[in-house]
C-alpha positions as CSV (number, residue, x, y, z in Angstrom):
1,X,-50.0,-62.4,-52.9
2,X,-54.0,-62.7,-53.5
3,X,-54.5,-66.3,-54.6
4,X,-57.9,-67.6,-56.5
5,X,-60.8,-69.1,-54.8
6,X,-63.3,-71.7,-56.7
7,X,-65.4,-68.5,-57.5
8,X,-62.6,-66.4,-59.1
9,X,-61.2,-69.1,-61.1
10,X,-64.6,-70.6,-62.3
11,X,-65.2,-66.6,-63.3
12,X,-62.1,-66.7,-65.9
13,X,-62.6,-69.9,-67.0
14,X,-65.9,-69.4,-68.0
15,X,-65.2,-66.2,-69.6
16,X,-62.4,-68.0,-71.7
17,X,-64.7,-69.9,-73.0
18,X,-67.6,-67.1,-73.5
19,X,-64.9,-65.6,-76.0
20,X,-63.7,-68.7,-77.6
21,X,-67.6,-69.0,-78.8
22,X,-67.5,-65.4,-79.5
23,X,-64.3,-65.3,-81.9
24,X,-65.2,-68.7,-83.8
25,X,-69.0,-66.7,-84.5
26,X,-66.7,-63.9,-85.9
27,X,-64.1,-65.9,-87.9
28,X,-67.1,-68.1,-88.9
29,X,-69.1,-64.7,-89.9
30,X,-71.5,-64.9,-87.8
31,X,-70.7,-61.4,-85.9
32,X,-70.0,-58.3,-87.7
33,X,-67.1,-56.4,-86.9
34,X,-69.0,-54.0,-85.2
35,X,-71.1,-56.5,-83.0
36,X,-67.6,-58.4,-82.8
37,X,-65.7,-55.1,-81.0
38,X,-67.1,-54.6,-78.2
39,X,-67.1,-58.5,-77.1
40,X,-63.0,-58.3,-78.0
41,X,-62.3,-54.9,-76.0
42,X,-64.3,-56.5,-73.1
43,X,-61.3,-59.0,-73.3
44,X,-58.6,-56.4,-73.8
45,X,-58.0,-57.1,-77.4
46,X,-57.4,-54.4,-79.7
47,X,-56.9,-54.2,-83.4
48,X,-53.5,-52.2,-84.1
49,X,-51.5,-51.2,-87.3
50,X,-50.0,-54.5,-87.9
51,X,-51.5,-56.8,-85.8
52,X,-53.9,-57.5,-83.0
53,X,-53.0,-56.3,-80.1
54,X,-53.6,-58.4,-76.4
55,X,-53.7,-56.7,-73.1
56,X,-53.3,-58.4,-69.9
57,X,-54.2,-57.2,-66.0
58,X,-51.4,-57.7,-63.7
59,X,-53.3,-56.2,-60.3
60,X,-51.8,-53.7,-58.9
61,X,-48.6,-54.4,-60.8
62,X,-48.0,-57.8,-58.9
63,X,-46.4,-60.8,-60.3
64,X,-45.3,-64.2,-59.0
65,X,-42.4,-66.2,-60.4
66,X,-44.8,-68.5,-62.4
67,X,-46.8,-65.8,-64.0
68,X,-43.5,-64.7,-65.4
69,X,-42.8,-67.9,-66.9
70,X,-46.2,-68.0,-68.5
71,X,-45.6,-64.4,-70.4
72,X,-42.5,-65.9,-71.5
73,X,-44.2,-68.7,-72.5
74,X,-47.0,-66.9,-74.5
75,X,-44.3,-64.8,-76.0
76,X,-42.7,-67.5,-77.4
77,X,-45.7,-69.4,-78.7
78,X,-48.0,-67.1,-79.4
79,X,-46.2,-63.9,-80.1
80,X,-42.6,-62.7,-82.0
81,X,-40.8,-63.4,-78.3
82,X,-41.4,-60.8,-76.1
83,X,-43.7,-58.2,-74.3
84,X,-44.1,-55.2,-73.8
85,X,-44.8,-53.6,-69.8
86,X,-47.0,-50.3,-69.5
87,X,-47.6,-47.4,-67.4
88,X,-50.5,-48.9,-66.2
89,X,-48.6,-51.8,-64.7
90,X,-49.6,-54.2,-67.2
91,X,-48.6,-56.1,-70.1
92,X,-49.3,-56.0,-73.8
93,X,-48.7,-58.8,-76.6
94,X,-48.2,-57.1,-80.0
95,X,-48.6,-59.7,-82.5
96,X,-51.1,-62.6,-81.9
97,X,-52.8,-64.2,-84.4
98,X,-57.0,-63.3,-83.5
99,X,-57.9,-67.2,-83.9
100,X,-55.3,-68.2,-81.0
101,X,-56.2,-65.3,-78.9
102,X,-58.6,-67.8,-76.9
103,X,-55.7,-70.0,-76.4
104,X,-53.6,-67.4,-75.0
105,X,-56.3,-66.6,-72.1
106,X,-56.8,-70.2,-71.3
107,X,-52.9,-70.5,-70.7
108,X,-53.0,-67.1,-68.5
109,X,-55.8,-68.7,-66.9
110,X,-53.7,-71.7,-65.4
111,X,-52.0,-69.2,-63.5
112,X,-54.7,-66.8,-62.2
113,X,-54.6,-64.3,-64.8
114,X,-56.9,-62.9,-67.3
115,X,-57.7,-59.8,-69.7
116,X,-60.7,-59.1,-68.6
117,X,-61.1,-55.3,-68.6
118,X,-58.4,-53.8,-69.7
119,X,-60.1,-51.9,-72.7
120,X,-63.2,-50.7,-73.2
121,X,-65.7,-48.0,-71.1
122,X,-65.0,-49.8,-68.1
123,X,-63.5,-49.8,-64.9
124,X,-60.2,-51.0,-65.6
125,X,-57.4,-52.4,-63.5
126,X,-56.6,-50.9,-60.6
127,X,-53.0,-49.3,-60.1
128,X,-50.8,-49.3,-56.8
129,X,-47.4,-48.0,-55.5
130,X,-44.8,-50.5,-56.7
131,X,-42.9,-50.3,-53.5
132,X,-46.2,-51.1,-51.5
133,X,-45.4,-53.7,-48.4
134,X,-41.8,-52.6,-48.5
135,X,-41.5,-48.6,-48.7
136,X,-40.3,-46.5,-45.7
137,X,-42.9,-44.2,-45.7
138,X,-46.3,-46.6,-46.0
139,X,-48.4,-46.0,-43.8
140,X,-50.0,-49.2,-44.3
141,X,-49.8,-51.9,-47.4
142,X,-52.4,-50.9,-49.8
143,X,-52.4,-54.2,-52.1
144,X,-55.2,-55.6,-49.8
145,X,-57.8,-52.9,-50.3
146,X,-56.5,-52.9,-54.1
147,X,-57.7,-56.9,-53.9
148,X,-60.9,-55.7,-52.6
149,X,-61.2,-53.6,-55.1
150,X,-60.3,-55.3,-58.1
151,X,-63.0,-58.3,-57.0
152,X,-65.5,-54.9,-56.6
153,X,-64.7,-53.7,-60.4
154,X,-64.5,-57.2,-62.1
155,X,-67.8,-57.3,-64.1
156,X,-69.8,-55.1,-61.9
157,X,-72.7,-55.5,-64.1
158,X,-74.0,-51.8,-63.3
159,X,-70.8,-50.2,-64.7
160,X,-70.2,-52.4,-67.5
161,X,-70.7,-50.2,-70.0
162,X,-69.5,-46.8,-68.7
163,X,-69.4,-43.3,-70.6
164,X,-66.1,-43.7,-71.0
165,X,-63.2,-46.2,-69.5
166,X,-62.4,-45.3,-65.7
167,X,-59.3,-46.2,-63.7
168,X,-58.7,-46.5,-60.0
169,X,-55.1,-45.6,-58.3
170,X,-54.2,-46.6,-54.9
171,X,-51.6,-45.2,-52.5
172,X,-50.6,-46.3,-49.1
173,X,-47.2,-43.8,-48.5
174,X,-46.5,-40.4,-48.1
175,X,-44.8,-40.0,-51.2
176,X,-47.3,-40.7,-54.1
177,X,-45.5,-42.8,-56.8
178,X,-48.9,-44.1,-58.1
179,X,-49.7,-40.8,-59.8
180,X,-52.8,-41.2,-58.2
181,X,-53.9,-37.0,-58.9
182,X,-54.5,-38.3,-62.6
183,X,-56.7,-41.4,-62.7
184,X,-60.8,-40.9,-62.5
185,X,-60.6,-41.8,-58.8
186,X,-57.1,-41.3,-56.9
187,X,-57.1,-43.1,-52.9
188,X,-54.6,-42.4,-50.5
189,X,-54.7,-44.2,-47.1
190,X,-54.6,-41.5,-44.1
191,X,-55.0,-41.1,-40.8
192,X,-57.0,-39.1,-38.9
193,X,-56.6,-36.9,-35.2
194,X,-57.7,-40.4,-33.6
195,X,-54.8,-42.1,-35.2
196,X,-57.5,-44.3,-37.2
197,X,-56.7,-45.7,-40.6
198,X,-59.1,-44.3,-43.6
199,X,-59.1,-42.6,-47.0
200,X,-58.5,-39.6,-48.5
201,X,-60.4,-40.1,-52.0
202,X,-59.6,-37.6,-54.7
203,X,-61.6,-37.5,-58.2
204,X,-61.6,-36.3,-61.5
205,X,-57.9,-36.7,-62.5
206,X,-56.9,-37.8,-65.8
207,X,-54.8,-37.2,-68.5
208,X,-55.3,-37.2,-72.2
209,X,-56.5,-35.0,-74.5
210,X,-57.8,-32.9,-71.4
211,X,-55.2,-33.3,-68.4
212,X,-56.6,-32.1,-65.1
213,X,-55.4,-32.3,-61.3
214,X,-57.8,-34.5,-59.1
215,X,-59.4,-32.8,-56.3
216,X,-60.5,-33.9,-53.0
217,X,-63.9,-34.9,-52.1
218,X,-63.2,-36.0,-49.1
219,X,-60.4,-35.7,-46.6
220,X,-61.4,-38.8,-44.5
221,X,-63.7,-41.7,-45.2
222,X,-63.7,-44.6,-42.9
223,X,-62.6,-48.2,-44.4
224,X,-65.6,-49.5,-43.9
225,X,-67.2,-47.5,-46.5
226,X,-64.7,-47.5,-49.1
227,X,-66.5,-49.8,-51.7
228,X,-69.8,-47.8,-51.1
229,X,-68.4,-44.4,-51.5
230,X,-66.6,-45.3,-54.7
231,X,-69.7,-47.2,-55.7
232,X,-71.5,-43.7,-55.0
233,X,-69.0,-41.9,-57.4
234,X,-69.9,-44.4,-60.2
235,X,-73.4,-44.5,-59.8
236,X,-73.4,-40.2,-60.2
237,X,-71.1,-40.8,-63.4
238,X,-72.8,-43.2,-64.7
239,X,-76.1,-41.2,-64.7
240,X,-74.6,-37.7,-65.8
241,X,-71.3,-38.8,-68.0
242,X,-71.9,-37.6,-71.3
243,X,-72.2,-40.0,-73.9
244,X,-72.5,-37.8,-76.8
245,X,-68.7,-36.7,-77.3
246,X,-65.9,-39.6,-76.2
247,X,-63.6,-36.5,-76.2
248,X,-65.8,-35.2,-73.2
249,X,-66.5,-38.5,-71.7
250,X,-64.6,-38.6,-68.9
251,X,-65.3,-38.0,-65.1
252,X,-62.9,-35.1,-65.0
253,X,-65.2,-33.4,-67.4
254,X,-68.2,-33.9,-65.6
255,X,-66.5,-32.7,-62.7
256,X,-65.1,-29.6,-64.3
257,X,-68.6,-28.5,-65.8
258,X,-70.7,-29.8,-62.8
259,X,-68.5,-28.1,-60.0
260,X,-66.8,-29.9,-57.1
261,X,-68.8,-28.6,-54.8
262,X,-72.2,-29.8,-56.6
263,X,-70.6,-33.2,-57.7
264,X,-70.2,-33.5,-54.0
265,X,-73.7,-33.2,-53.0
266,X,-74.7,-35.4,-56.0
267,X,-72.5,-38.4,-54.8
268,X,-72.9,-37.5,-50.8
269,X,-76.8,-37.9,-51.3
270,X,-76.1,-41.5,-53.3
271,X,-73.8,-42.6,-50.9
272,X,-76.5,-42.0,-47.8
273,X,-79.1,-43.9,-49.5
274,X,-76.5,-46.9,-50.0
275,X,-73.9,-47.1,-47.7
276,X,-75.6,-49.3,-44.8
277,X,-75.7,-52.0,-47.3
278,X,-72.1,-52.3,-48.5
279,X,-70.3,-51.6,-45.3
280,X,-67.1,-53.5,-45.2
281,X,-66.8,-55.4,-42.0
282,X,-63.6,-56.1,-40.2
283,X,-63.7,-59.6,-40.6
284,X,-63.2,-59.4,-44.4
285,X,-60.7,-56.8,-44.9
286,X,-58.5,-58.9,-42.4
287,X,-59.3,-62.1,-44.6
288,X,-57.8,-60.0,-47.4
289,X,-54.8,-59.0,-45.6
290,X,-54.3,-62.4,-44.7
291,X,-53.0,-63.0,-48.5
292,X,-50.4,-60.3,-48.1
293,X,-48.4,-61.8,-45.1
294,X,-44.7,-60.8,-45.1
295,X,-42.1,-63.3,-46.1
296,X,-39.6,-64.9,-44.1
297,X,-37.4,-62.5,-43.7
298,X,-33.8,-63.4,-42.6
299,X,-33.3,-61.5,-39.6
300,X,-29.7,-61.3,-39.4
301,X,-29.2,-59.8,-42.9
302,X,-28.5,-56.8,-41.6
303,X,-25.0,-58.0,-40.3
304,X,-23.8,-59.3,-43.5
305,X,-20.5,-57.3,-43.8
306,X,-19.5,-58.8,-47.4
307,X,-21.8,-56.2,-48.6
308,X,-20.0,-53.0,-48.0
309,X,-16.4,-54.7,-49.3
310,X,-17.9,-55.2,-52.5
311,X,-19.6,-51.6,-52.8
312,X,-15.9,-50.0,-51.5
313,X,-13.8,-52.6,-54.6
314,X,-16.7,-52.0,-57.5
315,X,-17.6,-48.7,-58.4
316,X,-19.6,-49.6,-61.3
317,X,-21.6,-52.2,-58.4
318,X,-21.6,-49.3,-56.5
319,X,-23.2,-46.9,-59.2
320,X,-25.7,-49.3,-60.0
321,X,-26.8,-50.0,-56.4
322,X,-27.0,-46.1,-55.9
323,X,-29.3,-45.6,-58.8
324,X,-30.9,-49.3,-58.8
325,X,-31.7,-50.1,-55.0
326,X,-34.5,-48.1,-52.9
327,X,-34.5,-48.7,-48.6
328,X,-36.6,-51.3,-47.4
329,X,-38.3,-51.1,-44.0
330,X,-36.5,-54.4,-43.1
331,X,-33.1,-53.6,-42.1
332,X,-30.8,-55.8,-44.8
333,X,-32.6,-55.7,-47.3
334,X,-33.3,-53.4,-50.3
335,X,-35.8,-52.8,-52.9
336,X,-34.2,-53.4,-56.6
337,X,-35.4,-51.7,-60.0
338,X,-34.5,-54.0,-62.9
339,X,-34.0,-51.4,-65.8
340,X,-36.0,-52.4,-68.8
341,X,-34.5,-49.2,-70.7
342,X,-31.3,-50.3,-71.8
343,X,-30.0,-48.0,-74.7
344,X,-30.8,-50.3,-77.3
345,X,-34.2,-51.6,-76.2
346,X,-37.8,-49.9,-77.0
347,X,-38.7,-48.8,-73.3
348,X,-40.8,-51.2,-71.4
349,X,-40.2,-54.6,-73.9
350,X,-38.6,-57.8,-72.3
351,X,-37.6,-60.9,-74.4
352,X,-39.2,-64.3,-73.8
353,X,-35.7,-65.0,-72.8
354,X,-35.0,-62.4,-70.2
355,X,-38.7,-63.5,-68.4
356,X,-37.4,-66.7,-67.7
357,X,-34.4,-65.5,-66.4
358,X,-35.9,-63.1,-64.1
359,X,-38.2,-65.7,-62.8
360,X,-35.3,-67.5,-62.0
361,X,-33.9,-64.8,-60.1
362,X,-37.1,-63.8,-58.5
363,X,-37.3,-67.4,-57.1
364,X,-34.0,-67.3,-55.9
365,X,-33.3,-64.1,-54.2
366,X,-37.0,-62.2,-54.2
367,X,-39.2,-64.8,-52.5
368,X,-40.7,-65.5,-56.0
369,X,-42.1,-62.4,-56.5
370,X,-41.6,-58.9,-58.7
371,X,-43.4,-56.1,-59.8
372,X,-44.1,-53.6,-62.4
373,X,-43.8,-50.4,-62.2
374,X,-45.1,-47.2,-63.7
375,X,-42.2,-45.9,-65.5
376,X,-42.0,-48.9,-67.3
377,X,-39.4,-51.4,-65.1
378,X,-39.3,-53.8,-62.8
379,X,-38.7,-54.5,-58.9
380,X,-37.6,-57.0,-56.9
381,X,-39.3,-55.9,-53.8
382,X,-37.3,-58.2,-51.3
383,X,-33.3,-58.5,-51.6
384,X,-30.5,-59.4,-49.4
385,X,-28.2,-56.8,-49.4
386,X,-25.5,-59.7,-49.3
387,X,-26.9,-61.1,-52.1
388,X,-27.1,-57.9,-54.0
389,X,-24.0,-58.4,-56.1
390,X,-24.7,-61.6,-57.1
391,X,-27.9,-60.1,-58.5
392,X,-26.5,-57.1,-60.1
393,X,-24.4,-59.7,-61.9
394,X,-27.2,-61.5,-63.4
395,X,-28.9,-59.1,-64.5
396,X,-25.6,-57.4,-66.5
397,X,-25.9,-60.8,-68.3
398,X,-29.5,-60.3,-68.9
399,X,-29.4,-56.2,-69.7
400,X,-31.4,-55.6,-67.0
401,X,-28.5,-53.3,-65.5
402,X,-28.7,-50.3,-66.7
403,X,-28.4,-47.8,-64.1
404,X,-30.6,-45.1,-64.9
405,X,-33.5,-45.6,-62.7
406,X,-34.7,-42.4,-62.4
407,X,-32.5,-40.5,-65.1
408,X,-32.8,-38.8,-68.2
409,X,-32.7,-42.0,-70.5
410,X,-35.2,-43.6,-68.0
411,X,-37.9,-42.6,-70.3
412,X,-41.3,-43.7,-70.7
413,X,-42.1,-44.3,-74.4
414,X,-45.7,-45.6,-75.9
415,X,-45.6,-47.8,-79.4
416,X,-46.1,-44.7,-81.1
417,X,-46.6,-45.5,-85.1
418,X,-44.8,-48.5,-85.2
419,X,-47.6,-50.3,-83.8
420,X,-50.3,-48.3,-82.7
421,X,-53.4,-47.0,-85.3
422,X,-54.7,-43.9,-82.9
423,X,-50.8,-42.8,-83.1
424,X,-49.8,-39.4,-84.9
425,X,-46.2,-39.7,-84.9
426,X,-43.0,-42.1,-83.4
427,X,-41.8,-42.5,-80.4
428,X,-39.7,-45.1,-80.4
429,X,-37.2,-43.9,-82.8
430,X,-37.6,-40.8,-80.9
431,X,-36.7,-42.2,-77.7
432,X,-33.3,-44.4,-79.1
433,X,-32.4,-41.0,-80.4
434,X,-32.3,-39.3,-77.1
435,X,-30.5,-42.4,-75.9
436,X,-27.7,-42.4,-78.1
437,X,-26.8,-38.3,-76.9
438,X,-27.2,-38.8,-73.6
439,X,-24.7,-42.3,-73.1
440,X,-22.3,-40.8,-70.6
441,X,-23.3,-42.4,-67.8
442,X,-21.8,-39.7,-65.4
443,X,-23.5,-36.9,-67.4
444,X,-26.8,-38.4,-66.7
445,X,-26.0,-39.3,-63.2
446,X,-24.6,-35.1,-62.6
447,X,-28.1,-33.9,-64.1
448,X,-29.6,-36.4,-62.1
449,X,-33.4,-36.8,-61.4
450,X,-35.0,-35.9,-65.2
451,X,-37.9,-37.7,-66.3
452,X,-38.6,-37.9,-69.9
453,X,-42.2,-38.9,-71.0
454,X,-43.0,-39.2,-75.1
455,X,-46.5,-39.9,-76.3
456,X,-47.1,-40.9,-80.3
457,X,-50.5,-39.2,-79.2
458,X,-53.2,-37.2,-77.6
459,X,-54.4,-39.9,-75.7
460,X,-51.2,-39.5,-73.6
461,X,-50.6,-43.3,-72.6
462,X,-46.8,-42.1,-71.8
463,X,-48.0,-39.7,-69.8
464,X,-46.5,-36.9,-71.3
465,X,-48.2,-33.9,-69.9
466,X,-46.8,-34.6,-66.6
467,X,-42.9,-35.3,-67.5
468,X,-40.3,-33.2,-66.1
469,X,-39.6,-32.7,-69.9
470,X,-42.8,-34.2,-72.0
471,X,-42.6,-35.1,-75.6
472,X,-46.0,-35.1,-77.8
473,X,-46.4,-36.2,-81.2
474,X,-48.5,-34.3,-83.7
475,X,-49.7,-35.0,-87.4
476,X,-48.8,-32.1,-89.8
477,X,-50.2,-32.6,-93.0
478,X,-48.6,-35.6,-92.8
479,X,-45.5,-34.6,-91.3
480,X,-44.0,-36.2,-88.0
481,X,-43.5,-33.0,-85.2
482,X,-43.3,-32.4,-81.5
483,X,-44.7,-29.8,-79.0
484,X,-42.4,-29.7,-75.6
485,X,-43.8,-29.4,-72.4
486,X,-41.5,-27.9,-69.4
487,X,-42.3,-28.9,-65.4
488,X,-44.6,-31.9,-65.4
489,X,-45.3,-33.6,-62.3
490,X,-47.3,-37.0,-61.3
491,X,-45.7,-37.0,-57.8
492,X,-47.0,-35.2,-54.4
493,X,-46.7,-31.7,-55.8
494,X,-48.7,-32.6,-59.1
495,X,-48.3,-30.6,-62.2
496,X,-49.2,-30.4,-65.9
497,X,-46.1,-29.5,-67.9
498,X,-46.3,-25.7,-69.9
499,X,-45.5,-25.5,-73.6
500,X,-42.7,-24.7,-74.5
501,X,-43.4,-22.8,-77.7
502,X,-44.2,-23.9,-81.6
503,X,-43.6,-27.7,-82.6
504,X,-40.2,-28.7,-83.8
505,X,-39.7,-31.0,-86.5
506,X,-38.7,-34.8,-85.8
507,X,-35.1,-34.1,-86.8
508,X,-34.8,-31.2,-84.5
509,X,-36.3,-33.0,-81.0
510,X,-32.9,-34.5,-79.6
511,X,-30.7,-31.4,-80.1
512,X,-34.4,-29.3,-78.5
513,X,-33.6,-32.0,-75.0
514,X,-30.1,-32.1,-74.8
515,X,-30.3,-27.9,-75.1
516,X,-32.7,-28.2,-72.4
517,X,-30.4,-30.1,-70.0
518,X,-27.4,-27.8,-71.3
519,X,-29.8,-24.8,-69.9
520,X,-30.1,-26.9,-67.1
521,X,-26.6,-27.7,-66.2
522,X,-25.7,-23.8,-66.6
523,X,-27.6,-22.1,-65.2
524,X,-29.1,-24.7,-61.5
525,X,-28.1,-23.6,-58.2
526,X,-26.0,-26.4,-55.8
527,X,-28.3,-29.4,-55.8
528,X,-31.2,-27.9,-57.4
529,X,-32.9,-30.5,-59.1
530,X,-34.3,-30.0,-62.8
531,X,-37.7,-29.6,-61.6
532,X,-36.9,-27.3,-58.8
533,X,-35.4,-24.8,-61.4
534,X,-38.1,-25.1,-63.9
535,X,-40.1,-23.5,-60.9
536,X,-37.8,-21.1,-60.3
537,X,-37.2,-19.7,-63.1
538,X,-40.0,-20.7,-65.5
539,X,-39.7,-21.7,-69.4
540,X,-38.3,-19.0,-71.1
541,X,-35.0,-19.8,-70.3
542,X,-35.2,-22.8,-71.9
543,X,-37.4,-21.3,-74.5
544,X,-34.5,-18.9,-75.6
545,X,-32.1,-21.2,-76.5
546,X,-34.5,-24.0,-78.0
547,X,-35.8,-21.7,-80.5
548,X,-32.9,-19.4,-81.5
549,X,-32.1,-20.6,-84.4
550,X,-35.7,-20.6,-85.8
């Protein structure tokens, strides 16, 4: 992984200690809380129901052993013992005390981290396939041009204060597991009819209030011009974003009322008058790669025949690796999600306990390194299939077992109202509700691939206009309900999900998804997948029996 130069560590350390001045003026009274906000969003601290609320990068959802350690640290110290991973690949601290917040970014700064940018109208941290350097259908390991990027974004002092915040998403594979069709600026590495290595750059996705589909803007752009070309995008943004409605803020709105086609010209005629001066040379891409080297793989792993036994004498072993493990393009070893949506758990949280553990484990059978993901778990990118057992179990001692990857109970979740201010409604509660119906493990594994996304919100951070089945919050006169959404996609074939029909109350949302998988079940074709049939056969299916007894 990327590690610090003198430059990129002298840049967080100095910006510690820019906002340890900055809080002690507040605390002191010497900032308002006006003047005092946008210094603390610049640092990715935000102010929720209960408490503050701290946001850290993790680029491109990459994490070494000792990183780990520190969030287990800092949840311990600073925090009520444990974290909480996002959909955006980072990590969020729910109850720090504002006066120690300094102290918590000094402490990620022993170990190359930092919070820089992870609120505000900026460009925030850039997003990547959690399988990236491993997966069977990359055509190349995106994480370096990520690096590139994130050292492009990080205090750019033109875009500091953007119409609205802006997020990057990178993909290297065929199949898009970045959900890179709804972020401002999606990238997807191609090749072209010479066989040379480029990018197909997409713009205007998002989510939200608003979702909309990214579009292309252009099939092919040489690497060499990849900072320039996204630099032109900004610059256009930038200059026509509108600043007079944060509602309409974002790129996919200037897209939308400007026209593909004319947004186009805009940025093409930037990009000409810039380009020659940010070219990307060889020489520097390959530095970059040369952080991303592979490890030392065992090459006889693929022999291990211990492997197998154990799979053909353990079915529940056997369960988990089918649901848990992904292929690896090194033959013997496998790719492993660690579940952080155990029944029982809030989706996405991790004791200060279970950190150390995993680092741990990461050092001992993961080359000391793990990632987040975008569903809200973890991966060890790098395990022997012989040691694979001995993993599995670990992590049953730990909770990190669960083998749902990829079911209904895999469910993204945001804080909701238990912790978040902007929130209209819970989704928490929601979410441990759904958990408790669906616990027969071979139920969920027979409807197999469903994925259940529930916002407390508008602003979508669960992503719930694209889940198979989405779940949104909304305020009625004070009154906790939920509109349904039907055939949500963030994957290759991209879709926003269709509404169902009127809100149901918060008593009535299980029985609403469990009647939707019943629908399901009864009514699929041989291996048709939930999605698939939503296709086929539209909502009103489900509709029917949702809403007959209302």
């Amino acid at each position: 992984m990327y590690q610090y130069n003198e430059i990129d560590q002298t840049l967080v350390n100095e910006r510690v200690a820019q906002f340890r001045r900055q809080t002690e003026k507040y605390l002191q009274g010497e900032l308002t809380d006006d003047q005092f906000r946008a210094l603390r969003l610049r640092n990715g601290l935000y102010i929720q129901t209960h408490a503050p609320m701290l946001r850290v990068a993790i680029p491109y959802g990459l994490l070494s052993s000792a990183q780990v350690r520190k969030f287990a640290h800092i949840a311990r110290t600073y925090d009520k013992n444990y974290c909480h991973f996002t959909t955006r690949q980072n990590v969020q601290y729910n109850w720090p005390k504002l006066e120690q917040v300094p102290d918590i970014l000094a402490e990620l700064a022993t170990v190359q981290m930092h919070a820089i940018q992870t609120s505000g109208n900026c460009m925030r941290n850039t997003t990547s396939d959690h399988l990236a350097g491993v997966a069977v259908d990359e055509l190349e390991d995106p994480r370096p041009y990520c690096e590139i990027i994130r050292q492009w974004t990080t205090l750019h002092p033109e875009f500091d204060y953007l119409p609205r915040k802006f997020k990057i998403a990178f993909s290297g594979s065929l199949s898009d597991r970045a959900a890179t069709q709804f972020h401002d600026i999606g990238v997807h590495l191609v090749k072209n009819d010479a066989g040379e290595t480029g990018f197909r750059i997409l713009v205007g996705g998002g989510l939200g209030r608003t979702p909309i589909i990214g579009q292309v803007i252009r099939p092919f752009l040489e690497r060499q011009h990849l900072l320039s070309y996204l630099e032109a995008i900004l610059r256009i943004y930038n200059l026509f974003g509108r600043r007079d409605n944060k509602y309409k803020a974002r790129i996919k709105i200037l897209v939308k009322e400007t026209g593909l086609d004319t947004f186009s010209e805009m940025v093409e005629a930037e990009w000409q008058q810039i380009k020659d001066g940010m070219e990307l040379s060889d020489a520097r891409i390959e530095a970059i790669k040369g952080h991303f080297t592979l490890p030392d793989y065992d090459q006889t792993a693929a022999a291990d025949e211990t492997f197998n036994q154990a799979i053909q004498e353990n079915p529940a072993f056997a369960t988990w690796y089918k649901h848990n493990t992904v292929s690896h393009k090194v033959p013997g070893y496998r790719a492993v999600f660690l579940s952080l949506k155990a029944p029982e758990v809030p989706p996405g949280d991790m004791t200060d306990a279970q950190l150390d553990a995993v680092a741990d484990l990461a050092d001992r059978y993961s080359f000391g390194e793990l990632r987040t993901t975008h569903r809200q778990n973890l991966v060890f990118s790098d395990v022997k299939q012989a040691d694979l057992l001995a993993l599995w179990q670990h992590l049953q001692t730990l909770n990190l077992a669960t083998p749902n990857i990829g079911t209904a109970t895999d469910i993204i979740c945001c804080p909701g109202l238990d912790f978040c201010s902007l929130a209209n409604a819970g989704s928490i509660g929601i979410t441990k509700e759904i958990n408790d119906v669906l616990d027969d493990m071979d139920y969920l594994h027979d409807i197999g691939d469903v994925k259940i996304n529930i916002s407390g919100c508008m602003n979508g951070c669960a992503h719930q206009s694209v889940g198979h089945i989405g779940i949104l919050g909304v305020d009625k006169k004070g009154t906790e309900w939920y509109q349904l959404t039907l055939g949500g996609s963030s994957e290759n074939e991209a879709a926003i999900g269709e509404r169902l029909g009127p809100a149901v109350a918060k008593t009535e949302v299980t029985q609403a998804v469990t009647t939707i998988l019943s629908v399901y079940v009864q009514q699929r074709l041989e291996d048709e997948t939930f999605l698939d049939m939503v296709k086929r056969v539209g909502i009103d299916p489900f509709k029917e029996q949702v809403y007959a007894t209302h």
